[in-house]
C-alpha positions as CSV (number, residue, x, y, z in Angstrom):
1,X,38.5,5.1,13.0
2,X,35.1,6.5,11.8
3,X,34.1,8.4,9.0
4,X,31.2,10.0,8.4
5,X,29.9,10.2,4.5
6,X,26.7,12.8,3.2
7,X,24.4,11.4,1.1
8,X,25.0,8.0,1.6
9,X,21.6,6.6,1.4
10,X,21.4,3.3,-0.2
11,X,22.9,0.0,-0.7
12,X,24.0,0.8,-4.3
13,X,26.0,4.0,-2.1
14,X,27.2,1.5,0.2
15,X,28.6,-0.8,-2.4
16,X,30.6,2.6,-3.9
17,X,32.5,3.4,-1.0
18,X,33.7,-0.2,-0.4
19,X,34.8,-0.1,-3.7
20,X,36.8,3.2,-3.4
21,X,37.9,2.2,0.9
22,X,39.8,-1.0,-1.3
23,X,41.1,1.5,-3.9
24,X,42.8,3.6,-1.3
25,X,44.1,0.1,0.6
26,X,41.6,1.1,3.7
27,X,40.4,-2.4,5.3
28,X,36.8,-1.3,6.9
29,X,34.9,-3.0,9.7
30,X,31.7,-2.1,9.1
31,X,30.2,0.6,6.2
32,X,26.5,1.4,6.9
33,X,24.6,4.5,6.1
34,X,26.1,7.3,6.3
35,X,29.1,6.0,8.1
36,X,32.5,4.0,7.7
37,X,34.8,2.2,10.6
38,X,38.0,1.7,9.0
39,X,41.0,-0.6,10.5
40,X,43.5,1.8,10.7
41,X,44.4,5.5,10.8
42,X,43.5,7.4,7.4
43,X,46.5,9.8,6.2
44,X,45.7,13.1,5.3
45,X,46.7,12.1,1.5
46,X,43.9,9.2,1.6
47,X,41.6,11.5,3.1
48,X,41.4,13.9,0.7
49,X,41.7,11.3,-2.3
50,X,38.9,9.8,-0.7
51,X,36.8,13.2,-0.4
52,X,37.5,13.7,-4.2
53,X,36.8,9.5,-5.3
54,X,33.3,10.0,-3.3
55,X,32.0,13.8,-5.0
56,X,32.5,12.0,-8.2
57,X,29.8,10.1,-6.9
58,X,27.8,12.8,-5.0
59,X,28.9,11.7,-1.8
60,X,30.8,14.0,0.8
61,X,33.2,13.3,3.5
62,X,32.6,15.0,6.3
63,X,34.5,16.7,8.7
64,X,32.2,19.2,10.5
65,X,30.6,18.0,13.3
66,X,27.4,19.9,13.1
67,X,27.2,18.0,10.0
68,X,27.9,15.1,11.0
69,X,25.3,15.4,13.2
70,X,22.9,16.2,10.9
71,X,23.7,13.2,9.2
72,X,23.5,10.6,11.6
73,X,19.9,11.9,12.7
74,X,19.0,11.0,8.7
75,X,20.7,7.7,9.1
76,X,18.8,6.9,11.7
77,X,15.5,8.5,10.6
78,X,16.4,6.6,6.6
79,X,17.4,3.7,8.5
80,X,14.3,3.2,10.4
81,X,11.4,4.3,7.8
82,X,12.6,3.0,4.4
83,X,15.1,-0.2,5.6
84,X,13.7,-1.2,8.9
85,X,10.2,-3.8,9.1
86,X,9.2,-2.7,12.3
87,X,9.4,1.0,12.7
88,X,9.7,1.4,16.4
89,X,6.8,2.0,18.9
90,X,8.0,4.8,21.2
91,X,8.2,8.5,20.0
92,X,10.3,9.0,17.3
93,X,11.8,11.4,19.8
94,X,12.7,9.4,22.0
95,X,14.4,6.2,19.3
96,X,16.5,9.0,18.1
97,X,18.0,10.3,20.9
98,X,18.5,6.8,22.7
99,X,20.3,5.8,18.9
100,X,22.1,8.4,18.8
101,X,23.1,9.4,22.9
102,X,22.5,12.9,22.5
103,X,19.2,14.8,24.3
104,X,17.1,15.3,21.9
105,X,16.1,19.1,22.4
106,X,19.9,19.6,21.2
107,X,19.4,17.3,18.3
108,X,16.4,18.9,17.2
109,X,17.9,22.5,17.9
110,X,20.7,21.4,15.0
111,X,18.8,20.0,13.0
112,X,16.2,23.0,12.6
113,X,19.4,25.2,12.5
114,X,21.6,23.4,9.9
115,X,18.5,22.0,7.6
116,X,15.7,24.7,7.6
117,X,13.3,22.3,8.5
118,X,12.5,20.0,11.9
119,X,13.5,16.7,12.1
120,X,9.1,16.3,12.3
121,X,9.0,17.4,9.4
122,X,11.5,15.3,8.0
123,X,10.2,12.0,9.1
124,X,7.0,13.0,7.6
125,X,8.4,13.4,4.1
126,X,10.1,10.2,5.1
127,X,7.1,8.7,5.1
128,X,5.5,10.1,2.7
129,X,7.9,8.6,0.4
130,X,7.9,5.5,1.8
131,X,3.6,5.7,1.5
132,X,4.5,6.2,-2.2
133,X,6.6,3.3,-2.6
134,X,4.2,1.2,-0.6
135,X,1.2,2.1,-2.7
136,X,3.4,1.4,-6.0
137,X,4.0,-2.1,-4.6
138,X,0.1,-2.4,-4.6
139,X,1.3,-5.3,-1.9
140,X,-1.1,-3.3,1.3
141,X,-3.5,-1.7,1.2
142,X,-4.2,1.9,2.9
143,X,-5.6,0.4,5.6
144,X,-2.3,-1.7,5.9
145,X,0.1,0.7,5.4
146,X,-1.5,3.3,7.8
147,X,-0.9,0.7,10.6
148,X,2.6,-0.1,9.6
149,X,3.5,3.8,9.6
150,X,2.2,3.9,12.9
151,X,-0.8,7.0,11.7
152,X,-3.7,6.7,14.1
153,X,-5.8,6.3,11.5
154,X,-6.1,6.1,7.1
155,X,-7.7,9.5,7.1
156,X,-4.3,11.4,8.9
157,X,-1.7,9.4,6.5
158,X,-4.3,10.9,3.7
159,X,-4.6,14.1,5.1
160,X,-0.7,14.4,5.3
161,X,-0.2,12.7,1.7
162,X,-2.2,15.4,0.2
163,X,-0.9,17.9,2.3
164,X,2.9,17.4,1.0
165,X,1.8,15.6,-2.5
166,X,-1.3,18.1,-3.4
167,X,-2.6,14.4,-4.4
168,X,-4.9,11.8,-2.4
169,X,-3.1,8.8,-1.7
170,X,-5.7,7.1,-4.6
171,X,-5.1,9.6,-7.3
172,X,-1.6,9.3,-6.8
173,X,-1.8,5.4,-7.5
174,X,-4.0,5.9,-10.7
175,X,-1.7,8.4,-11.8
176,X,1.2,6.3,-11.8
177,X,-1.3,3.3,-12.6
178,X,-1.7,5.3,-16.0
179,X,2.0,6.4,-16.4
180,X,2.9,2.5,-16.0
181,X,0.4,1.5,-18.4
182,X,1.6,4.2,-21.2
183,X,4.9,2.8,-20.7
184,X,3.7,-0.7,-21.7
185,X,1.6,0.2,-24.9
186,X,4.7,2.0,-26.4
């Protein structure tokens, strides 16, 4: 059986809901982002103890299947940015809707609906955040990290860094350069 769990972005996530699946005597296959493959049926008692163990952890069990969805197209967009060393080389369009077996026009239809915002957009704030973590690491360089973002060039990841940060990709370094160093002297 699969279940599908909000929010469920990280490993430290990951580790939670194995922790509450062997609470509730649930024997999983696999628990990934966003989604669980248990052994057997779920009862609608473990269900909903389940539901109530995971909010107290700001994750959600969900049931809708809009939502659900919505939440595998994250997975998959989380998945391949932040987790993944080679993010892929066709159109992003194209990854998503071969991982996920849906056309994408109906993908991208929900998305917009359900989130406000198009699932463009959402794999550039991806980005963007992984840019941010990339530059903290101060392990590539701009340069570097362009190319392993796939941005045809340094200038378009620092036209779109300053276009969602209000920063330039070097400010936002020394900033947090500074911040770091503050830290250390008190």
């Amino acid at each position: 059986m699969l279940l599908y769990i909000k929010y469920m972005v990280s490993l430290r996530c990951k580790m939670v809901v194995k922790e509450e699946l062997k609470k509730l005597g649930l024997h999983y296959v696999n628990v990934d982002l966003g989604t669980i493959e248990i052994l057997e049926n779920i009862t609608d008692h473990q269900r909903d103890r389940l539901r109530e163990n995971l909010k107290e952890y700001g994750l959600e069990l969900l049931d809708d299947k809009r939502k659900i969805i919505i939440e595998k197209i994250k997975s998959v967009i989380i998945e391949m940015i932040h987790y993944s060393n080679e993010i892929p080389k066709v159109n992003y369009s194209d990854y998503i809707s071969e991982k996920l077996g849906y056309d994408y026009t109906y993908l991208a239809n929900t998305f917009s609906e359900v989130k406000g915002i198009t699932i463009q957009h959402f794999i550039i704030l991806n980005k963007i955040e992984k840019v941010k973590e990339l530059l903290l690491y101060d392990e590539l360089n701009l340069t570097e990290i362009s190319f392993k973002l796939h941005y045809s060039s340094v200038s378009h990841l620092s036209n779109q860094f300053k276009k969602i940060t209000g920063l330039t990709p070097s400010y936002y370094k020394k900033l947090k350069e500074k911040r770091f160093k503050n830290l250390e002297d008190l």
